[in-house]
py3Dmol code that shows the C-alpha trace and the ligand (Angstrom):
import py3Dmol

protein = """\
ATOM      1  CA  UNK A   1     -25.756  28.309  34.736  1.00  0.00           C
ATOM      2  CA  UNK A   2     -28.187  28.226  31.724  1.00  0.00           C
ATOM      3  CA  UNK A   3     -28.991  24.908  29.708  1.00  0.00           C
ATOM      4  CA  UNK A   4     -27.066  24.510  26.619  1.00  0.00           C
ATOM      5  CA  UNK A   5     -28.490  22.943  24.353  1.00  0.00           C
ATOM      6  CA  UNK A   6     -27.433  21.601  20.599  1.00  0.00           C
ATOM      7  CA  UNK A   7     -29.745  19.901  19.045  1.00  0.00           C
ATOM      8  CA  UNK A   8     -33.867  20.236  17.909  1.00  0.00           C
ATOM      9  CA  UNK A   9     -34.742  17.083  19.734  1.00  0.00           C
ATOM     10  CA  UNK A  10     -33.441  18.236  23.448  1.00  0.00           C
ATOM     11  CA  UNK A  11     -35.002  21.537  22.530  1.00  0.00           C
ATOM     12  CA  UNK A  12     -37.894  19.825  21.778  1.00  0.00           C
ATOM     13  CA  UNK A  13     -38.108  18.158  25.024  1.00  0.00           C
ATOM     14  CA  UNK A  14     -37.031  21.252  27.874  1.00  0.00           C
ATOM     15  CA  UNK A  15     -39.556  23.447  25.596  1.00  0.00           C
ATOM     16  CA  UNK A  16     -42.522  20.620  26.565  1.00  0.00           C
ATOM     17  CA  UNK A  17     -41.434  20.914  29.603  1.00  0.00           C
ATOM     18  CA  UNK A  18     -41.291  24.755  29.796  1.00  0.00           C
ATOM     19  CA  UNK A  19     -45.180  24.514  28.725  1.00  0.00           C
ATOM     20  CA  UNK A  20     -46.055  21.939  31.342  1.00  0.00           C
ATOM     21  CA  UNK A  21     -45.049  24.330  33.630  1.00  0.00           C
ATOM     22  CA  UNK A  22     -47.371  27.063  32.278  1.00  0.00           C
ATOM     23  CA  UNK A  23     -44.290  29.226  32.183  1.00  0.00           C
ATOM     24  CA  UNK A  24     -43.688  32.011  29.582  1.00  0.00           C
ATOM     25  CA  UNK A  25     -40.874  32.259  27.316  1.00  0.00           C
ATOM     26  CA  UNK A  26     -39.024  35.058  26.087  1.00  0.00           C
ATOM     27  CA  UNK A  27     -36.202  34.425  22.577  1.00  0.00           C
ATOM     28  CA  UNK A  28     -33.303  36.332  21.630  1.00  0.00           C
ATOM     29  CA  UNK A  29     -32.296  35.290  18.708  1.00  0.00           C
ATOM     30  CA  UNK A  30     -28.689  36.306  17.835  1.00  0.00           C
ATOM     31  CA  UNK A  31     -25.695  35.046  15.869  1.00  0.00           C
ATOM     32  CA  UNK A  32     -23.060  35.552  18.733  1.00  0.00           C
ATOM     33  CA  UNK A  33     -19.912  37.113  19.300  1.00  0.00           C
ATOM     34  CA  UNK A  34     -22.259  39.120  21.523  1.00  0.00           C
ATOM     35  CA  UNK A  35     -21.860  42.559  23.269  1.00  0.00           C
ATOM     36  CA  UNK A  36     -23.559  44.859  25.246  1.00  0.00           C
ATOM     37  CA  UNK A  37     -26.503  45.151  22.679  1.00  0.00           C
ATOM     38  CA  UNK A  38     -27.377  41.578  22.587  1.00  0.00           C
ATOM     39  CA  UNK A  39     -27.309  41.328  26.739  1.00  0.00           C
ATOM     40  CA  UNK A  40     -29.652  44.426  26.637  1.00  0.00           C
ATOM     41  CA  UNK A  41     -32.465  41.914  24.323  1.00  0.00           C
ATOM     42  CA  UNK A  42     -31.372  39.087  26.950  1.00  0.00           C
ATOM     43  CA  UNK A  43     -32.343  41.714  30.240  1.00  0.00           C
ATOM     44  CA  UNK A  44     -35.546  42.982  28.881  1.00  0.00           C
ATOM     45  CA  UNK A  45     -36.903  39.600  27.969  1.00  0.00           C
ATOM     46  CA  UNK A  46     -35.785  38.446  31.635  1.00  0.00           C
ATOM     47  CA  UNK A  47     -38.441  41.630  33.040  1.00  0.00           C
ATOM     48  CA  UNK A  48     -40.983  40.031  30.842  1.00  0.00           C
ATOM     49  CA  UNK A  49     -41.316  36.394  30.327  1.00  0.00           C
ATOM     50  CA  UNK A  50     -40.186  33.623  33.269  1.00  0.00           C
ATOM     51  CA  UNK A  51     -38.120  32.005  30.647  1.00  0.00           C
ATOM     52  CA  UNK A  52     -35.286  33.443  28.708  1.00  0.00           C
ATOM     53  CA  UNK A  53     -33.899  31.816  25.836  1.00  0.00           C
ATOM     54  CA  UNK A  54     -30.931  33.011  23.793  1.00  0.00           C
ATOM     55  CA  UNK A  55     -30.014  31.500  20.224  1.00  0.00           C
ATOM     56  CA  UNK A  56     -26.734  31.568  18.846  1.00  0.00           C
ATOM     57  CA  UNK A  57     -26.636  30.386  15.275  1.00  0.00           C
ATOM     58  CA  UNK A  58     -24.985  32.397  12.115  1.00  0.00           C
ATOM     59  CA  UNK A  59     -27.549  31.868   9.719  1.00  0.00           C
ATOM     60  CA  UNK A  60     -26.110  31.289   6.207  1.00  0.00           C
ATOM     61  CA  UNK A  61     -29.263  31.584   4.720  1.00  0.00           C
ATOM     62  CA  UNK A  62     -28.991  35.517   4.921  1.00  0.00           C
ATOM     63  CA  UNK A  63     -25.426  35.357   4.517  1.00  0.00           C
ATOM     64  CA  UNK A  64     -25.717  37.099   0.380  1.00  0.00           C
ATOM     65  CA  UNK A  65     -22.029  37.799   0.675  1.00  0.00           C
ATOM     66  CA  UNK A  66     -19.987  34.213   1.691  1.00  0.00           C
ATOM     67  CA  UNK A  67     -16.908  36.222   2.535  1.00  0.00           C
ATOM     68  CA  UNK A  68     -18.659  38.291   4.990  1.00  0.00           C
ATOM     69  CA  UNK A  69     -20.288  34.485   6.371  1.00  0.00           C
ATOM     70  CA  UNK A  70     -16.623  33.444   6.392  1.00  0.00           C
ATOM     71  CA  UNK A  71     -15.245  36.145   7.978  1.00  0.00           C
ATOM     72  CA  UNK A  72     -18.092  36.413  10.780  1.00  0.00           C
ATOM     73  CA  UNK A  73     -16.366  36.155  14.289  1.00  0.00           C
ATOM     74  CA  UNK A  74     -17.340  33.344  16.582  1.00  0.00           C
ATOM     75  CA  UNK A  75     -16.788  33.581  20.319  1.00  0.00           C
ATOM     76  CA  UNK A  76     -18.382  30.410  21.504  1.00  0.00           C
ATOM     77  CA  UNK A  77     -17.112  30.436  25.457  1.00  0.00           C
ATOM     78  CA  UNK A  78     -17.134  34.324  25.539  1.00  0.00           C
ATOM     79  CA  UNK A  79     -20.806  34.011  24.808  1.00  0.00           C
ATOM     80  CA  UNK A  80     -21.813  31.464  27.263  1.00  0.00           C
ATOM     81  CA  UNK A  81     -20.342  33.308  30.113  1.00  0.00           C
ATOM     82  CA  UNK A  82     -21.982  36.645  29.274  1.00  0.00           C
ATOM     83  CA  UNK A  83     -25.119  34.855  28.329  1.00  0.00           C
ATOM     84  CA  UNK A  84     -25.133  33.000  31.848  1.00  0.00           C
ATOM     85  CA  UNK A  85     -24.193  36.593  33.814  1.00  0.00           C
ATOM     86  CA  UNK A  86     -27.420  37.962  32.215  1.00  0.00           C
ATOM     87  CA  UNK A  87     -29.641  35.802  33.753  1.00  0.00           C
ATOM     88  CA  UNK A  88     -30.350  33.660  30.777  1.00  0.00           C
ATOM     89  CA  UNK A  89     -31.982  30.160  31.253  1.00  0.00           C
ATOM     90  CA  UNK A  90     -31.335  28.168  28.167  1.00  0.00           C
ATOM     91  CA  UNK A  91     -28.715  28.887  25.180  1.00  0.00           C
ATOM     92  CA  UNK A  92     -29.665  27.200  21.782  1.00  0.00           C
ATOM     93  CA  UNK A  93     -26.490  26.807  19.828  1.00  0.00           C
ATOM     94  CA  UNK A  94     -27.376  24.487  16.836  1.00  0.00           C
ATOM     95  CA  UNK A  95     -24.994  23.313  14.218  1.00  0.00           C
ATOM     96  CA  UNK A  96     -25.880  24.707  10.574  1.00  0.00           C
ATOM     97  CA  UNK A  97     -26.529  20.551   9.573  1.00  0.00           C
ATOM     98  CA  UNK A  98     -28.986  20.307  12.521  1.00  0.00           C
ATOM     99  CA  UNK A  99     -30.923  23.233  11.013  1.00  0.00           C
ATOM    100  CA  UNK A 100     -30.954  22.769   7.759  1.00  0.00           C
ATOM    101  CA  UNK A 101     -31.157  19.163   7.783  1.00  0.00           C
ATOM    102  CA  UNK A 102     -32.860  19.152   4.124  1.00  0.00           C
ATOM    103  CA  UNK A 103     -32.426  21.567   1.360  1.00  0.00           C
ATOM    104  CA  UNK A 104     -35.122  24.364   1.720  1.00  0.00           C
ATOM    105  CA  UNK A 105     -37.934  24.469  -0.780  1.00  0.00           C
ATOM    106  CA  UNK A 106     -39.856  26.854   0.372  1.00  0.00           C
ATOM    107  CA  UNK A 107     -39.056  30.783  -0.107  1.00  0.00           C
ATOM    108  CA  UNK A 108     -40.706  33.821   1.696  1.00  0.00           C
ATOM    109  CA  UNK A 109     -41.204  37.157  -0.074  1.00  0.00           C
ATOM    110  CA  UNK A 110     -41.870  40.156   1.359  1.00  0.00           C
ATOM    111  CA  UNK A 111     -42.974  42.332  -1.062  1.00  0.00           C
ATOM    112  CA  UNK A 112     -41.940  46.293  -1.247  1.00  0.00           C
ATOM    113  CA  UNK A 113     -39.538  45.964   1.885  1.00  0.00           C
ATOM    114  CA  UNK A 114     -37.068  43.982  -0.418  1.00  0.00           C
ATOM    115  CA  UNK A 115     -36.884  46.493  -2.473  1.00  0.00           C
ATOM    116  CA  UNK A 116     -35.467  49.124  -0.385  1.00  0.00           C
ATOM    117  CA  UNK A 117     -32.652  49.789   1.898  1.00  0.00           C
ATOM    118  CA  UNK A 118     -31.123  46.538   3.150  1.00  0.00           C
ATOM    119  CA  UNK A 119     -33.733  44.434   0.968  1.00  0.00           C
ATOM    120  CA  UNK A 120     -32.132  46.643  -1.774  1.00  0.00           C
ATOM    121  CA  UNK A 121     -28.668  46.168  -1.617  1.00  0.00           C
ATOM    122  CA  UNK A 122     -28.493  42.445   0.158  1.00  0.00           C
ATOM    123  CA  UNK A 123     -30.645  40.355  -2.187  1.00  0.00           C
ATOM    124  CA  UNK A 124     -32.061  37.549  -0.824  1.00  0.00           C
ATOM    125  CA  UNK A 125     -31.082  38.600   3.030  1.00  0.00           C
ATOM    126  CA  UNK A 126     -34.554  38.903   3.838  1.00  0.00           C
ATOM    127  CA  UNK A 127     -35.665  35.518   2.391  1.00  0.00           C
ATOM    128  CA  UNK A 128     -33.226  34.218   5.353  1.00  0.00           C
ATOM    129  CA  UNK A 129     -33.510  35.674   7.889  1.00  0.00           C
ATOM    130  CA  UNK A 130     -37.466  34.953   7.507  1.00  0.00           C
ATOM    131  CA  UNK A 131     -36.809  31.555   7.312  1.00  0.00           C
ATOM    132  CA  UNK A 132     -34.530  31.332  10.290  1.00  0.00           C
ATOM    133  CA  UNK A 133     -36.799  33.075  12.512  1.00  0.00           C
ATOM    134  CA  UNK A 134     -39.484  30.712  11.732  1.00  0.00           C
ATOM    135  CA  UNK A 135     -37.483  27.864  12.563  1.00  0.00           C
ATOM    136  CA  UNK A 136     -36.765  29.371  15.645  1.00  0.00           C
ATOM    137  CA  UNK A 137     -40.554  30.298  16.263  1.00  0.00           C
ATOM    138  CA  UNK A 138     -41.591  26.730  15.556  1.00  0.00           C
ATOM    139  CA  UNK A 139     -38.791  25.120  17.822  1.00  0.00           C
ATOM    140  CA  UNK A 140     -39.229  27.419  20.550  1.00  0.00           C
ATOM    141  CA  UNK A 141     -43.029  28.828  20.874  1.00  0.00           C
ATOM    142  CA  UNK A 142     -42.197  31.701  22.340  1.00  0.00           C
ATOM    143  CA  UNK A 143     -44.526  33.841  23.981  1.00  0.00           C
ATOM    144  CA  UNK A 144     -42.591  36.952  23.437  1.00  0.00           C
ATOM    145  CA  UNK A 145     -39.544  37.416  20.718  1.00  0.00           C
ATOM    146  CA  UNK A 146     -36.483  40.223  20.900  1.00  0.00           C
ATOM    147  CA  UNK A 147     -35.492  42.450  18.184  1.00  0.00           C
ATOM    148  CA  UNK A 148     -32.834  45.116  18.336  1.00  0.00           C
ATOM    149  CA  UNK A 149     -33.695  48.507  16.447  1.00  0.00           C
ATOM    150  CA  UNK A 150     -30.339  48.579  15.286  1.00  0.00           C
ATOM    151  CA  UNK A 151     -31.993  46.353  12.527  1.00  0.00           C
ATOM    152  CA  UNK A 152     -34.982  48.169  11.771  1.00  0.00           C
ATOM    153  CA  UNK A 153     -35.909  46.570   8.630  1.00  0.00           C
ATOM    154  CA  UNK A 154     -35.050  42.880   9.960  1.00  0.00           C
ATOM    155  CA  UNK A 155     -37.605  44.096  12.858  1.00  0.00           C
ATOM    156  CA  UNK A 156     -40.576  44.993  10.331  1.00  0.00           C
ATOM    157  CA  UNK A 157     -39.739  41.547   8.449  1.00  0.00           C
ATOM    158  CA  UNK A 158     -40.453  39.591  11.648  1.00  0.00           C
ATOM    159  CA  UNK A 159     -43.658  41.736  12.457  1.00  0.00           C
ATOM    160  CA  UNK A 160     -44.638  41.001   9.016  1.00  0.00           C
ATOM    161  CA  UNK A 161     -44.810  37.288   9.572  1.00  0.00           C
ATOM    162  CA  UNK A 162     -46.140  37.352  12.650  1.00  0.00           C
ATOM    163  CA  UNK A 163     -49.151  39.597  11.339  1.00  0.00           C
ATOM    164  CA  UNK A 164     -49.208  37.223   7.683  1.00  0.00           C
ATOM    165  CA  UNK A 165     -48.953  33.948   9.423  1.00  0.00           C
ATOM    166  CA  UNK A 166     -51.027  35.436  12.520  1.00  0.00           C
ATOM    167  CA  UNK A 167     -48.487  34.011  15.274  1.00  0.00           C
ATOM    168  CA  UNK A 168     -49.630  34.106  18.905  1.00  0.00           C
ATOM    169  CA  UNK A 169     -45.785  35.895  19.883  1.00  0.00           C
ATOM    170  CA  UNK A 170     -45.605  39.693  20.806  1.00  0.00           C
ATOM    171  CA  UNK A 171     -42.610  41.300  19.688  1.00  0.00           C
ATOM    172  CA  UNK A 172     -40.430  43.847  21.192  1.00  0.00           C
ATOM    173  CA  UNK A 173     -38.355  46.342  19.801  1.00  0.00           C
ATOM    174  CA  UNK A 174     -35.109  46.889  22.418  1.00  0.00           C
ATOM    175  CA  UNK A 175     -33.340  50.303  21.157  1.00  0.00           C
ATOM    176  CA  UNK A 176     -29.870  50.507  20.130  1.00  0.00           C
ATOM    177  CA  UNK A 177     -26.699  50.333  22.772  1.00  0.00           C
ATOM    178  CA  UNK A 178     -23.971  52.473  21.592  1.00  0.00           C
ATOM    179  CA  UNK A 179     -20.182  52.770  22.561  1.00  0.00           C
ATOM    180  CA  UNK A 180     -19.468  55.762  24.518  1.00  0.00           C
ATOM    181  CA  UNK A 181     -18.006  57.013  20.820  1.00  0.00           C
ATOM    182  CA  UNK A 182     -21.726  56.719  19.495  1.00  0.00           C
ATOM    183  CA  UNK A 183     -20.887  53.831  16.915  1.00  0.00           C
ATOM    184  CA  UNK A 184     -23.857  51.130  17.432  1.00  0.00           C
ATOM    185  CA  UNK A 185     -22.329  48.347  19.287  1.00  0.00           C
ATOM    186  CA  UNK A 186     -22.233  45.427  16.558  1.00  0.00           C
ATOM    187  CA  UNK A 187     -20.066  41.882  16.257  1.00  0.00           C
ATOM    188  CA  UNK A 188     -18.694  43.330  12.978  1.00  0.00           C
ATOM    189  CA  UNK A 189     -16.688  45.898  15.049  1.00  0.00           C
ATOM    190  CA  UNK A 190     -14.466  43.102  15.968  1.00  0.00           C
ATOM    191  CA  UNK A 191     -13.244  43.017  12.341  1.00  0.00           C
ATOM    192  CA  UNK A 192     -11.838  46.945  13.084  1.00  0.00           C
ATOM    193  CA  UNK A 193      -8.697  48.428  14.531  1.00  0.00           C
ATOM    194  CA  UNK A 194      -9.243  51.561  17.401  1.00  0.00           C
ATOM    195  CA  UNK A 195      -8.672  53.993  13.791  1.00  0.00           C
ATOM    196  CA  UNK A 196     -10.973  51.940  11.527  1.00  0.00           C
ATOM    197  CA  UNK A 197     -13.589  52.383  15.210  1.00  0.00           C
ATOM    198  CA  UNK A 198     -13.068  55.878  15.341  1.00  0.00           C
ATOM    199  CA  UNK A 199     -13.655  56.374  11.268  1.00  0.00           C
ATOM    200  CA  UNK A 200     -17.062  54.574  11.985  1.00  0.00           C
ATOM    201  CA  UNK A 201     -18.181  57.216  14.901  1.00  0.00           C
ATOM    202  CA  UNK A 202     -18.658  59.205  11.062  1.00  0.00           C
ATOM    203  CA  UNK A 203     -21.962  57.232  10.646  1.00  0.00           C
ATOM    204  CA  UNK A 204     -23.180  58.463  14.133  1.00  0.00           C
ATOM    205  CA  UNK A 205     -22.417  61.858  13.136  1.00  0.00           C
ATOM    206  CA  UNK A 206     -24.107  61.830   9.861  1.00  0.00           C
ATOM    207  CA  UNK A 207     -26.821  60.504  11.491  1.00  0.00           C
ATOM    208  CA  UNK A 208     -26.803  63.440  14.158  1.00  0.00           C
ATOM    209  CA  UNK A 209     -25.980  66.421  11.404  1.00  0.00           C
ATOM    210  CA  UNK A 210     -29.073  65.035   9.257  1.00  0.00           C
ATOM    211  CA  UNK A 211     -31.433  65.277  12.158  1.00  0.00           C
ATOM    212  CA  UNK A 212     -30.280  68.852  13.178  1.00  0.00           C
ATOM    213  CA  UNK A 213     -30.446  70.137   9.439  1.00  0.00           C
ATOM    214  CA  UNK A 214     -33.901  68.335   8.956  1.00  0.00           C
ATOM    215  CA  UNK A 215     -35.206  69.980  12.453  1.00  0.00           C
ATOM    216  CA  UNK A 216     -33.367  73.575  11.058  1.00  0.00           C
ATOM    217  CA  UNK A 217     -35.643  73.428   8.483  1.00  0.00           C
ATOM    218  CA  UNK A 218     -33.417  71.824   5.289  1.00  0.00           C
ATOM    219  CA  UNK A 219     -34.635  70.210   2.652  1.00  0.00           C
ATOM    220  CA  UNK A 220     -33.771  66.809   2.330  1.00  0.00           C
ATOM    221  CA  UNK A 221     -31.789  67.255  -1.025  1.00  0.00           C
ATOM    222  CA  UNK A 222     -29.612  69.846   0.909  1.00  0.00           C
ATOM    223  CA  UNK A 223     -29.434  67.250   4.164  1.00  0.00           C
ATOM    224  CA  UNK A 224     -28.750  64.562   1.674  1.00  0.00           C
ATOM    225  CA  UNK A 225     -25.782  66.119  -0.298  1.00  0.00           C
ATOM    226  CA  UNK A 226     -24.712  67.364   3.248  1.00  0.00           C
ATOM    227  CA  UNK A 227     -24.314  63.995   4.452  1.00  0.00           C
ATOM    228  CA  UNK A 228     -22.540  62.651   1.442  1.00  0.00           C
ATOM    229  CA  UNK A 229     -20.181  65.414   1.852  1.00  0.00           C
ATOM    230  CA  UNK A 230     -19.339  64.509   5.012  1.00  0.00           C
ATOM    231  CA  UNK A 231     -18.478  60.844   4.029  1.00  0.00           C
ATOM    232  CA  UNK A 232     -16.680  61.894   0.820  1.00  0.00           C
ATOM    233  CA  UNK A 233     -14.190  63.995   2.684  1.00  0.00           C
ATOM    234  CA  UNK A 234     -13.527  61.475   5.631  1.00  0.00           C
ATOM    235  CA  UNK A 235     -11.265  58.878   4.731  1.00  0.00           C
ATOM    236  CA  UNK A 236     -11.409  55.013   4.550  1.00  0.00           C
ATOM    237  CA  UNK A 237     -15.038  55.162   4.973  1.00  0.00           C
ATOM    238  CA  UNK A 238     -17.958  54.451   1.722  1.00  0.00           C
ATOM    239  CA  UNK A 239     -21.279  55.449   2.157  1.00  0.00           C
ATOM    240  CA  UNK A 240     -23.815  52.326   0.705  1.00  0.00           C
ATOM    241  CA  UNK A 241     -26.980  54.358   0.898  1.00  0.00           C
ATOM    242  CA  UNK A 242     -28.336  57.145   3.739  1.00  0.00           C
ATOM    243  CA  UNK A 243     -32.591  57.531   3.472  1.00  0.00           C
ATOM    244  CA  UNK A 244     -35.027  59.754   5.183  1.00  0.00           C
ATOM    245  CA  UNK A 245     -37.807  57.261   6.049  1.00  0.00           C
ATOM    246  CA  UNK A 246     -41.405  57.029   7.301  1.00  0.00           C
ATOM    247  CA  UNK A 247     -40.270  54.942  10.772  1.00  0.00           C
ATOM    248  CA  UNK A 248     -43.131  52.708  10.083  1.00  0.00           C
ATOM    249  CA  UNK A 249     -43.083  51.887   6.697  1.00  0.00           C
ATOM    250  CA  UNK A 250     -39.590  52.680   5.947  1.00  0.00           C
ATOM    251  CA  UNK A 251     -40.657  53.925   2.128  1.00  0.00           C
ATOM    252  CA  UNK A 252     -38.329  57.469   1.496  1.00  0.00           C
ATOM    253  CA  UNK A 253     -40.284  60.412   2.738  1.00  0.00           C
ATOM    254  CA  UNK A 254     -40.494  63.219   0.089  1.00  0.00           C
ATOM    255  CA  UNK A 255     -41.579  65.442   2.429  1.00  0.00           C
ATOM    256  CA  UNK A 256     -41.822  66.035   6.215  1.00  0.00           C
ATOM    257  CA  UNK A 257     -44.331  67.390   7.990  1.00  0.00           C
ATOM    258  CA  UNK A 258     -44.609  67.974  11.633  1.00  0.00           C
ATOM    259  CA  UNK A 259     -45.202  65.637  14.014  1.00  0.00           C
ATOM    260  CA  UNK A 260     -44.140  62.543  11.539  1.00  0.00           C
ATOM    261  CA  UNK A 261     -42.063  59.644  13.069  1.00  0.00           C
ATOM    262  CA  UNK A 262     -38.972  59.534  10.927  1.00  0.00           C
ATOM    263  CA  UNK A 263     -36.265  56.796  10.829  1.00  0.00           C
ATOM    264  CA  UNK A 264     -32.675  58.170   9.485  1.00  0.00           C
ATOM    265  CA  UNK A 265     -30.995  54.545   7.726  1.00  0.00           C
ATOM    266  CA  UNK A 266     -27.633  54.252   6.894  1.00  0.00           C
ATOM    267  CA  UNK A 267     -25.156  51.628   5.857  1.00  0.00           C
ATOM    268  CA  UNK A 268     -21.509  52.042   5.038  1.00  0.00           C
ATOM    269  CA  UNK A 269     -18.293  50.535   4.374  1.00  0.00           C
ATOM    270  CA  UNK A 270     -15.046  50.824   6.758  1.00  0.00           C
ATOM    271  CA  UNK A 271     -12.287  48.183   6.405  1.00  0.00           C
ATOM    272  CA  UNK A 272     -14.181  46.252   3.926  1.00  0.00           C
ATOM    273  CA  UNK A 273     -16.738  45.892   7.014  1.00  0.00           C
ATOM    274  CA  UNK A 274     -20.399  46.698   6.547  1.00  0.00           C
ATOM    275  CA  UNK A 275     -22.311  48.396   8.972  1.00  0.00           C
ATOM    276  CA  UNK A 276     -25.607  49.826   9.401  1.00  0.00           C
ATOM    277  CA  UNK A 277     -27.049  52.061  11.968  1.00  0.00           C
ATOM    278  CA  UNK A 278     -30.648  54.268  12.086  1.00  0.00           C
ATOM    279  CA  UNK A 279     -31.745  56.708  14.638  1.00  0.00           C
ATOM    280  CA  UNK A 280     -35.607  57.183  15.245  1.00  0.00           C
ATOM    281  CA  UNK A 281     -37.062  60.349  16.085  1.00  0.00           C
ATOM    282  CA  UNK A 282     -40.661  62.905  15.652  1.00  0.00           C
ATOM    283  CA  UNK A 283     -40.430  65.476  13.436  1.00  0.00           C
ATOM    284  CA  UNK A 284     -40.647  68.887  14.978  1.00  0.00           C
ATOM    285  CA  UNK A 285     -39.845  72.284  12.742  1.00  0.00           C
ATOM    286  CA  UNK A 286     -37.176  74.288  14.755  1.00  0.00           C
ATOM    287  CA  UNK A 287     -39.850  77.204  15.553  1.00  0.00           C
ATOM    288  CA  UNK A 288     -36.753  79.879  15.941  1.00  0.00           C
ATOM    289  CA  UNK A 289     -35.564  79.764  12.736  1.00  0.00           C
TER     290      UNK A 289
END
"""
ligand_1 = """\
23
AMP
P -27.055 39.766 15.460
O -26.300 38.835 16.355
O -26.223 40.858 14.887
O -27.901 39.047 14.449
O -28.085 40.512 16.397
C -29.007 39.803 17.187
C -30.017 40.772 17.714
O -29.363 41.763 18.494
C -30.778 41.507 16.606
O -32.143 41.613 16.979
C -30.096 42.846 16.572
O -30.926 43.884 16.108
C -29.761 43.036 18.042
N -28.655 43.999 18.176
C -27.476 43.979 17.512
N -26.731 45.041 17.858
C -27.464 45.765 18.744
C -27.252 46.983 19.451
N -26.132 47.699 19.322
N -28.225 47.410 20.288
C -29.377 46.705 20.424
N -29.642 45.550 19.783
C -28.698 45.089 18.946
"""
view = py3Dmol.view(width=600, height=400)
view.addModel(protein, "pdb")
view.setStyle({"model": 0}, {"cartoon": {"style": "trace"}})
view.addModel(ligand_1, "xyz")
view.setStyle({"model": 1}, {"stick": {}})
view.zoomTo()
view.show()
């Protein structure tokens, strides 16, 4: 059974113990209600660190819309038990009052990547989640830290402070786990019926149609409009955004060239539920064409 743990002070003390032990440790940091994704971050850090440890705190810092903080499910028991099946040695599951004991003074900024895509359209997300994840970093130590890809942009956020604040973690990016339907496993799913689920495979098409026309040879106006044909004439689904991006820097690509890594980013509305999804791939011109 892994340690559960509540509050900074007893994390405090297994982490000095963790260290007096020379041991590595691995952190998944997560905000519950966890599925098949999250376990996946929990496995890989078990094949490389000797100590595993899984956080389960929604973060209300990053929270820009309070209904969607409201409405965020919480499966507390459900967690443990899948948590403790993976193989995970010590669950962190602060309240938000041990956390944010004091109002926070201090803000981060992270320059073009709020601008665009998630940074874009959730003002001040990024802010939050870069302050959460240096708690975390400065409770835990971690050698090594677990990000899913499913949140690219949240991934290049944490790389950015690491790099800025020149951290001694490594970070690893654990691709996305899918339902068999395609739709990228996520605890907002919860929030949908088996229709609303099977309205939201649309995003996994999209994403699958805008690779194919890119590879064909399209350009991306005509893959664009494509795609936001294909969500206009579905029902009970809104498109937020979909952007052809350079997988590293994740600034629009206005043209594609072979052998470029490109990210495909989406985010869309079904149910009132937002969800976001992005597949990675390299650029290669169809050569039959
Ligand atoms: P969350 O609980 O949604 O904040 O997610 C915690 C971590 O799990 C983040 O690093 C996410 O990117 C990652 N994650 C969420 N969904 C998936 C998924 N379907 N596949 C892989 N990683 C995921």
């Amino acid at each position: 059974m892994p340690q559960v743990i509540r509050s900074k002070y007893d994390l405090k003390a297994v982490i000095k113990n963790i260290k007096s032990k020379r041991a590595s440790i691995g952190l998944v940091p997560t905000m519950g209600a966890l599925h098949q994704g999250h376990l996946q971050l929990v496995e890989t850090a078990n094949q490389h660190y000797d100590v595993t440890i899984a956080t389960i705190f929604v973060n209300p810092t990053q929270f820009n819309n309070k209904a969607d903080l409201k409405k965020y499910p919480k499966t507390e028991e459900a967690d443990i038990e899948k948590l403790s099946a993976t193989g995970c040695d010590v669950i962190f599951i602060p309240e938000v009052k041990e956390i944010y004991q004091k109002e926070v003074t201090i803000g981060l900024n992270f320059g073009y990547l709020e601008e665009i895509l998630e940074g874009k359209h959730r003002p001040g997300h990024f802010n939050g989640v870069g302050l959460i994840v240096m708690k975390l970093f400065g409770l835990v130590e971690p050698t090594g830290a677990f990000f899913g890809q499913k949140d690219l942009q949240q991934f290049r956020i944490v790389s950015t402070l690491i790099a800025d604040f020149d951290l001694p973690i490594k970070l690893h990016l654990v691709p996305i786990i899918r339902e068999t339907s395609g739709l990228a496993m996520s605890s907002r799913n919860r929030r949908l019926n088996d229709a609303e689920l099977k309205i939201a495979t649309t995003i996994y098409s999209a994403l699958h149609l805008a690779k194919a026309q890119l590879i064909e040879g399209y350009t991306q106006e005509m893959v664009l409009d494509n795609v936001e044909r294909v969500f206009r004439e579905e029902n009970g689904i809104e498109l937020e955004y979909f952007e052809i991006v350079d997988e590293e820097t994740l600034l629009s690509k206005t043209k594609v060239s072979e052998g470029d890594r490109l990210a495909l980013c989406v985010a869309a509305f079904v149910a009132g539920v937002r969800l976001i999804d992005n597949i990675i791939f390299e650029y290669k011109e169809c050569k039959y064409r």
